[in-house]
Structure formats: C-alpha cells, structure tokens
N, C-alpha and C positions, 0 to 999 in steps of 0.2 A: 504494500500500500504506500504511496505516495506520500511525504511529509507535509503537513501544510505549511506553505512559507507566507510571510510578510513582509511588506518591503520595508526597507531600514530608511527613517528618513534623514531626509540631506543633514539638518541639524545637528542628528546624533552622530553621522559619521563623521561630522566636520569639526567637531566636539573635544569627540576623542585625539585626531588626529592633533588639534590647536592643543591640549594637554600638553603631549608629548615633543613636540614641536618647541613651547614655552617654556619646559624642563631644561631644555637643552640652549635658548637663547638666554634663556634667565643666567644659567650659571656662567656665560662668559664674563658679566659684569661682575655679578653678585659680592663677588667677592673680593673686591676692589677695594671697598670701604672698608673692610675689616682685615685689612691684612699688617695695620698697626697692634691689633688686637692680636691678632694671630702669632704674628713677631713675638711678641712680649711673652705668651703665653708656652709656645712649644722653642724657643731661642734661636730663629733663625736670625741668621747672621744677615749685614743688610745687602750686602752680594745675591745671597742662595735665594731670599726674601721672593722674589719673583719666579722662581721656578713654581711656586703656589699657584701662578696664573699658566706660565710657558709649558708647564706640563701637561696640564688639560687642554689646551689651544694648540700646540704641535702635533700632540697624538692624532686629534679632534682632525686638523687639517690632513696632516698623513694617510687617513685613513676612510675619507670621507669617500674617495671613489671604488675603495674595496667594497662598501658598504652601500652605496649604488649600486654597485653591479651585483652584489650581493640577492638586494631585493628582486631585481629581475630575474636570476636562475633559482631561490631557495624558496621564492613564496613570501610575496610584501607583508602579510599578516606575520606571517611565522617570524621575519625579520626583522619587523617591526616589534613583536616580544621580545623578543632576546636585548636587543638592545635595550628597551624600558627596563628589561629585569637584571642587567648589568649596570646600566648607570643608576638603579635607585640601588642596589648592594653596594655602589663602591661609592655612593653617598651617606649611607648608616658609616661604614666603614672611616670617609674621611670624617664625619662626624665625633666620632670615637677618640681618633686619633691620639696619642700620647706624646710622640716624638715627630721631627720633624720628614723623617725619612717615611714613616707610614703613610702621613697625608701626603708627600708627590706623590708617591705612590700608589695613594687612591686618585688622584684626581690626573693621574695619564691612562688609568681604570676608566674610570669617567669620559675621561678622552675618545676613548674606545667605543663606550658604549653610545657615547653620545654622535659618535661618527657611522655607528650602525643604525642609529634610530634620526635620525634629522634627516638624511635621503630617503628615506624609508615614508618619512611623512609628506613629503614630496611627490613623491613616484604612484604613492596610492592615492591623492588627490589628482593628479593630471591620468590616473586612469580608470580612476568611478566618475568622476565628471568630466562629459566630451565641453570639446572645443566651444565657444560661443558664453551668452549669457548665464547658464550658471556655473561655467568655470570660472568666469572671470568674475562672480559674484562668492564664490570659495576661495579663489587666490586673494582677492579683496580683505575677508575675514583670516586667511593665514598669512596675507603679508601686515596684515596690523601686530597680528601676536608676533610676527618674527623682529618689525622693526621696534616694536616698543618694548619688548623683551631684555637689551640691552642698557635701555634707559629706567624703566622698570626696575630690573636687578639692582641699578645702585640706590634707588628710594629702596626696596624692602632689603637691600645689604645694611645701610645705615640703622635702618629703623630697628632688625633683628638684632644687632649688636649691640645698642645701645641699653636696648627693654629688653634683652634676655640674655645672649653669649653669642661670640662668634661662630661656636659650633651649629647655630642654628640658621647659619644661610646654609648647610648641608644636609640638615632634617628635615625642613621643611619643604627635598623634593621628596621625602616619603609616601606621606598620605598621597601626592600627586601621581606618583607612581605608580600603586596600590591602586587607585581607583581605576587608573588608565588599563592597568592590565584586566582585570576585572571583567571594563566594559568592553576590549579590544577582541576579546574570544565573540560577544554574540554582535557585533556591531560591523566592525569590519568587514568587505570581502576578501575571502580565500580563491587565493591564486594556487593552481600548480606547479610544483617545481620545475625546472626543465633538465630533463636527462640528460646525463652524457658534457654537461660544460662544468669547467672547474674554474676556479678563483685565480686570479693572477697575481699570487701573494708574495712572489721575490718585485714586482713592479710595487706594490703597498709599501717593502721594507726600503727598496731603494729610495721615494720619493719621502717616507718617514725619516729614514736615516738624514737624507740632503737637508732638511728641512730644520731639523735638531743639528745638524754642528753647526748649520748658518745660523740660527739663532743663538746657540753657544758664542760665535764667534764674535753675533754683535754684543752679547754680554760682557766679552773677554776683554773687548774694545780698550771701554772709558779704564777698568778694570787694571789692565797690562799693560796699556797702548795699543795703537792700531796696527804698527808697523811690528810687534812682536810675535814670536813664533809660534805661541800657541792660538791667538787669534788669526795672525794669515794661514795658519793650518785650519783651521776648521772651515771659514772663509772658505776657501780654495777647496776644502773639500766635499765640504757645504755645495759648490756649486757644481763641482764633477760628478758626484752622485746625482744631484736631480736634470745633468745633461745624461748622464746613464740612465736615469729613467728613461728621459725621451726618446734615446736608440732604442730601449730594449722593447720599450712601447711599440715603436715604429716598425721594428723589423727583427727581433727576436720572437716577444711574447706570442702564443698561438690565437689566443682570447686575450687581448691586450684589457687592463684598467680603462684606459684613454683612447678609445677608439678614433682616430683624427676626422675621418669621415664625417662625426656629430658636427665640427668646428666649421665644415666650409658649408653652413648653413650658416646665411647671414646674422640672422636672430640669433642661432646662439654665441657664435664670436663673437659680436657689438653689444647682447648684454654682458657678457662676462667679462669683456674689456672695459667697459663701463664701469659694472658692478666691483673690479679690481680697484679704479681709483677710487671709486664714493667710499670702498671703505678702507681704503688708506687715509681719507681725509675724517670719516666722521667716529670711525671704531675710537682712532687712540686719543681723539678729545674727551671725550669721559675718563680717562683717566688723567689727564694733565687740569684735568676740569675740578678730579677729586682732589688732586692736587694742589690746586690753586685755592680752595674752597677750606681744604685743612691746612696748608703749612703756612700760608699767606692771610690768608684772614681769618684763620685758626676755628672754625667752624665746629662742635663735635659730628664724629660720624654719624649720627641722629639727624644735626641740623645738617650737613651737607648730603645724606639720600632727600629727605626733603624737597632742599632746591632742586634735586633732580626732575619733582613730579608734576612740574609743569611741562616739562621738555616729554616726559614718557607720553603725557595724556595724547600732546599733539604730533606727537609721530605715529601714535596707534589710531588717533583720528583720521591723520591725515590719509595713510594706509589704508584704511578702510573706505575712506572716498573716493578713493581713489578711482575704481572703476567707473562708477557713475557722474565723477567729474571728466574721466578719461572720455564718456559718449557726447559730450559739449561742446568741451576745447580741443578733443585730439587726442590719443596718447605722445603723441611726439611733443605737445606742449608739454605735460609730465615732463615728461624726461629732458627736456629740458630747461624749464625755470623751476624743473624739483632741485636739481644739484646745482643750482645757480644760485636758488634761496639758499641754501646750505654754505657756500661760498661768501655769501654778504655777509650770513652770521660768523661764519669762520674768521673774518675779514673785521668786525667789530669786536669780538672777543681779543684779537692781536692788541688792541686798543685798551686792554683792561690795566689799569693803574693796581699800584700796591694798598691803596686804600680803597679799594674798590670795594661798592655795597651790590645789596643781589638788585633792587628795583632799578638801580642809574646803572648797570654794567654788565647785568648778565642775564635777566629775564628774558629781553627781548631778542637777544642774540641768539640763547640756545633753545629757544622757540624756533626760531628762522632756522636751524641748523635739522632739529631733528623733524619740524614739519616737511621742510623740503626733501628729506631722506626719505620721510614718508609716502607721502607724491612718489617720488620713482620707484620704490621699492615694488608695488603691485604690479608694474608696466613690467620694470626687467624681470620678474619671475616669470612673467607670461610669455613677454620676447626669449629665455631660455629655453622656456620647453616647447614654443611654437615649431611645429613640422617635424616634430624629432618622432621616427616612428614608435609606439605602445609599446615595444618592445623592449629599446632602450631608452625607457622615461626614466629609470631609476640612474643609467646611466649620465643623461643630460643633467637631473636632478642633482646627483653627487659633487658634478663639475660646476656648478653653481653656487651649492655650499660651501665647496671648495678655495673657489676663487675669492668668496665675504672671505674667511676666516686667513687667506694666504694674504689678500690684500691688509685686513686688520693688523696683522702679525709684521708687513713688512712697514705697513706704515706707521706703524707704533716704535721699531727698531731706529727707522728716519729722522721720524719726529724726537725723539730720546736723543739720538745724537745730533741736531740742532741744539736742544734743548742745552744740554751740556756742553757745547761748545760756547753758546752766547753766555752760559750764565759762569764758565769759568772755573777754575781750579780754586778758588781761594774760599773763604770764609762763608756760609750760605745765609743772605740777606733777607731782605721781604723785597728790597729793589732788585738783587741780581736773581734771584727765584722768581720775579715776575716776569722781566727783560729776556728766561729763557721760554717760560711758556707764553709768552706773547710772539717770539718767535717759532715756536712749535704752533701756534693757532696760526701765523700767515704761510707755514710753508702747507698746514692744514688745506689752508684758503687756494690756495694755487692748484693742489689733486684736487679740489673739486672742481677747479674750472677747467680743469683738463677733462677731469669727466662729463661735465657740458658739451669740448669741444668731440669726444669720442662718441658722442649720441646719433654724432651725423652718420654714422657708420649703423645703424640700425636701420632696415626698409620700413617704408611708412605702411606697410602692411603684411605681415607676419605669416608666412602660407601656412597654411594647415596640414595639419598630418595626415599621413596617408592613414585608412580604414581599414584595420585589422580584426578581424574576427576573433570574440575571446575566447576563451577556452571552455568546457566544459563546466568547469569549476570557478568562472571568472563574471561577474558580472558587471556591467559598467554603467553608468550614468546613474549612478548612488542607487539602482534598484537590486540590493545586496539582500538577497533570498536568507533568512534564516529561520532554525525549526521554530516554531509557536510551541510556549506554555501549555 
C-alpha cells in the first residue's frame, strides 16, 4: 500500500535550511568580541590569540568545495546532517574547553563541519526551488540570514559575554543544532547518492594546506619580519600548494573539486569575482570596527555588540528586499550602488577621529556599509548559481562560499598589515590606533569600488539552467513528499 505523503511547505523547508545556514554565519563573527575574555581566561598569548578565529575560517574555506561536491554525490539531506551534527559537537566541545590547544582544536572541528553544512544549504535551496519567483523569493530570505549573520554574531558575541561567559557564544549553537536536526529528517528532501564517484580529497588537503601556511605567513609577518625565513617560507609555500591545487584540479584529478567548466559561465565568474572583493572590503571591518569601538573608545564588549545592531538589522533588511526591489530598479542597479553604498561608508569610517562618538561617527557609516552589502548579497547568490546544471548546484554553491570566506581571510591579512604599518612600531596611542584603522577603512573603501567596477562583468541576464529530470527519490520545487502521522 502506498504511503500517504504531504507536501512540505516552502516555509518549513526554508526554515530549516536559514537555521543551519545562520549557525554557521553567526560563528565567523561571534567570537570576535570575546576573545579579550577568552585570552585572559585559557592564556593565550597575544600572537597565538587569533588562531581562535584563523582556525575555524581556514579549515571552513579549505574545505568548502569538498563539501559541495560532497552534497551532490552522498545525498544533500544526508550531508547536510553530518555536518549540523559535527559542528554542534565540536561547539559543546569548544564550549568546555580548559586549555588553549583544545578550543583551536575544536573550532578547525567546526571549520569542518561548518564547510560541510553551509554548501549543503545552498545546493538544497537552488534544487527544491526552480528558477524564477520563488527562488528568488528563498535566496531573498537566505541571503538576509547569510549577510546579517556576521553583523549579528558581534551584537549576540558582546551581549553573551558580558551577561553570562565567553563560553557561551559556543553553547548557544546547541539548542540550534538540536532543533535543526530534529526537523531536517521529516522536512527536507532526500536525494540519492550517486554511485561509483569518489571525493577529491588530496585536491581539499592541497588547497587547505596553501591556505594555512599563507595565512601562517601573514601572521609571521608583523611577528618576525616580512623578509625573514620563516615567513617567506610559508608565503612561498603558501602559494605553490594552492598553484598545485590548480594543476592537479586541471589535469590530474579524475572528479576534480573545481571543475573549470562551472567558471566560463559568465554569472558564475562575475559573481565570485565580485563577491571576492565585497568581502575583502566588508568581512575585516567588523573587526577593526571591534576594535576601534574597544581599544579607542574603550566600549565594554556589551556596549560594542550593541553598536553593532543597527548595522545587523539593515543588512538583513536590506537582503531581504532585495529581490522585490531587484523587479523595479534592475538587479544590475543592486549590484551596483549595493557595493558602492558600502564604499561611501567605508570611505566615512576612514574619517573616524580618536574621540569619536557612535551618533556623529559611526551610525550612519556602518548603516551605508552593511545595507549596501545587503542589496548585492541576494543578486550575487543568484548570478552564482544561474545556468549551472542540478547536478553541480552543490558544486557552484561550495565555490561561492568559498570565494566570501577566501576573500574575508585575504582581506582581513591586507587590511592588518596596513593597519600596522600606518600605526607603527612604537608605543600604542588612541591617535596612532586610530590613524591605523582609519587607514584599514580607506584601503576597505577602494575593494569595494573595485567590486563596483567588476559588476560590469556580470550579463544583464543570467541564462537559466538547463532541465534535469530528478531522481526517483528527488523532489523539486519545495513539493518534498513525506510519510503522514
């Protein structure tokens, strides 16, 4: 006898997916504000002090297209667990923590899981909702939770530190976890595995490895010098493993990560060259931001998540208008007087004195920064995964993630050593701590108007994917068959 099924409404699956999705955005910030707390509490030194963040954010980036391609051969549902039930384990875990080696530890864990589940959320959205009005009405609602998720994290970083302990920006992905897996078994649809294709896991280590000693190296920089052995080693090495990726990709691997073929679709090269500078320029201002907000006008981590929650509301707003201002003005207006707004406010923040207050100096600016990220955030998800066939949506999906979290990483590395150049070796001031992150906000200001000028490279209309019949066990456009009660 036949199961009676029901259809899963859009709601719930888009529900679930935004959970999982904002687990994983939340925690790139999160934990930004509490890492005075953190410091003080397990003794990290103020060198090691950022591997807190570099450890989750490397793995996270290294691993993003393993776990793309992942969902397309093992089954988006199934992959999408794993990953929830890895990163909320190795969240109790950093939670816990005692010494300073356990928590990197858990959170390049995190790295992990969070590189398996954020494509994962991706790939199962661009393949339950076809093309047209209600996809663009679901990337609407997952690109608000993706862009405000990082402005988000440092309001509930500050707040959780403050009113309870640093341990609890790590607890608090629990219950969210928990609830996610819960509803992901009867809500979701189940895709079949596909037989016979295997993982390209020497392509994941090479382009992981590259990625960690370049970022080692730019650590080792300010540290040892630029010109010393242990930095141009990693450096250099840094760079010939993720040129080894790219051979091995090209013309070793059998099932390459990186398939090139996705790239010479216009849409997805012009979003993800786009989407590379918007977040070199807007990822590492939240933290030169937290910065400014604690060591310069001495804020507590309380009052400085706070000031963040004006910037969170209007990036998750603007995100979410996105589509239905995109049917008025254009998506190409989006894209570009989104990163252009972002640009003015990057370009005002540069302007910010040592006696600087939140209402004359920094309201309006990081409004302008993160509404304007919002605006384009909704366009470029859609221009990535435009034309890209059902098959490798998880693929497109990974390379997109990718590209935020490799641009955040390298423009945060840029930004750092400006920073440290203008503000100098000597004695650390309120004036020379300002004069660096005022020059970290204009070289901010310049990648976003490069990403302006790289929007030209996006077609004013985005072809559509070719129509793949689903599988047996696959259903699309959110009518995800499950047993009734």
């Amino acid at each position: 006898m036949t199961k009676e099924t029901r259809r899963v409404p859009d709601w719930a699956v888009l529900t679930v997916l935004c959970l999982g999705q904002g687990m994983v955005v939340l925690d790139v910030s999160i934990v930004n504000v509490a890492l005075p707390a953190i410091r003080d509490d397990l003794g990290f030194s103020a060198g090691d002090l950022q591997w807190v963040v570099n450890a989750y954010a490397v793995i996270y980036a290294g691993f993003l297209l393993l776990g793309g391609r992942a969902a397309d051969l093992f089954g988006r549902r199934r992959v999408f667990a794993a990953g929830l039930l890895l990163f909320t384990a190795a969240s109790l875990v950093a939670g816990l923590a005692q010494n300073d080696g356990t928590l990197v530890a858990a959170r390049a864990v995190q790295g992990l899981g969070g590189a398996v589940l954020s494509p994962a959320t991706l790939t199962i959205l661009t393949t339950t909702f076809s093309e047209g009005p209600r996809r663009a009405k679901a990337m609407g609602v997952w690109s608000a939770v993706s862009a405000g998720g990082t402005a988000v994290g440092s309001v509930l970083g500050g707040v959780l530190t403050d009113a309870l302990d640093w341990r609890w920006v790590f607890f608090v992905n629990l219950p969210i976890g928990l609830v996610s897996l819960l509803a992901a078994r009867r809500v979701l649809p189940a895709t079949r595995p596909v037989a016979g294709r295997r993982l390209d896991l020497a392509g994941a280590v090479l382009v992981t490895a590259g990625l960690l000693a370049f970022v080692y190296g730019t650590i080792a920089g300010p540290r040892h010098g630029w010109g010393a052995p242990v930095t141009l080693i990693a450096l250099i090495g840094g760079i010939a493993l993720i040129a080894w990726f790219v051979v091995h990709e090209a013309r070793v691997a059998r099932e390459p990560l990186l398939a090139f073929r996705v790239l010479r679709l216009r849409s997805v090269a012009g979003a993800n060259t786009m989407m590379f500078w918007l977040c070199c320029a807007v990822i590492a201002h939240f933290f030169f931001l937290t910065l400014y907000m604690q060591n310069v006008l001495s804020y507590t981590p309380f009052e400085a998540g706070l000031a963040f929650l004006p910037g969170a509301v209007a990036m998750s707003a603007a995100a979410y208008a996105g589509p239905a201002l995109a049917k008025r003005v254009g998506p190409r207006a989006l894209l570009t007087f989104g990163p252009l707004g972002a640009a003015a406010g990057l370009g005002w923040l540069a302007l910010v004195p040592a006696d600087g207050h939140f209402l004359g100096d920094l309201l309006v600016p990081m409004v302008l920064v993160t509404a304007g990220t919002g605006f384009a955030m909704t366009g470029l998800a859609l221009s990535a995964t435009a034309g890209v066939p059902r098959e490798e949506a998880g693929l497109a999906s990974g390379l997109f993630s990718t590209t935020r979290q490799v641009g955040g990483a390298v423009g945060l590395a840029v930004l750092a050593a400006v920073a440290a150049a203008v503000s100098g070796t000597g004695a650390a001031t309120a004036r020379t701590l300002t004069d660096g992150y005022s020059a970290a906000f204009a070289t901010a200001a310049v990648f976003a108007l490069v990403a302006v000028v790289s929007s030209a490279v996006l077609p004013r209309a985005p072809k559509a994917a070719p129509p793949v019949a689903p599988g047996p066990d696959e259903r699309s456009d959110a009518e995800a068959a499950v047993p009734a009660e």
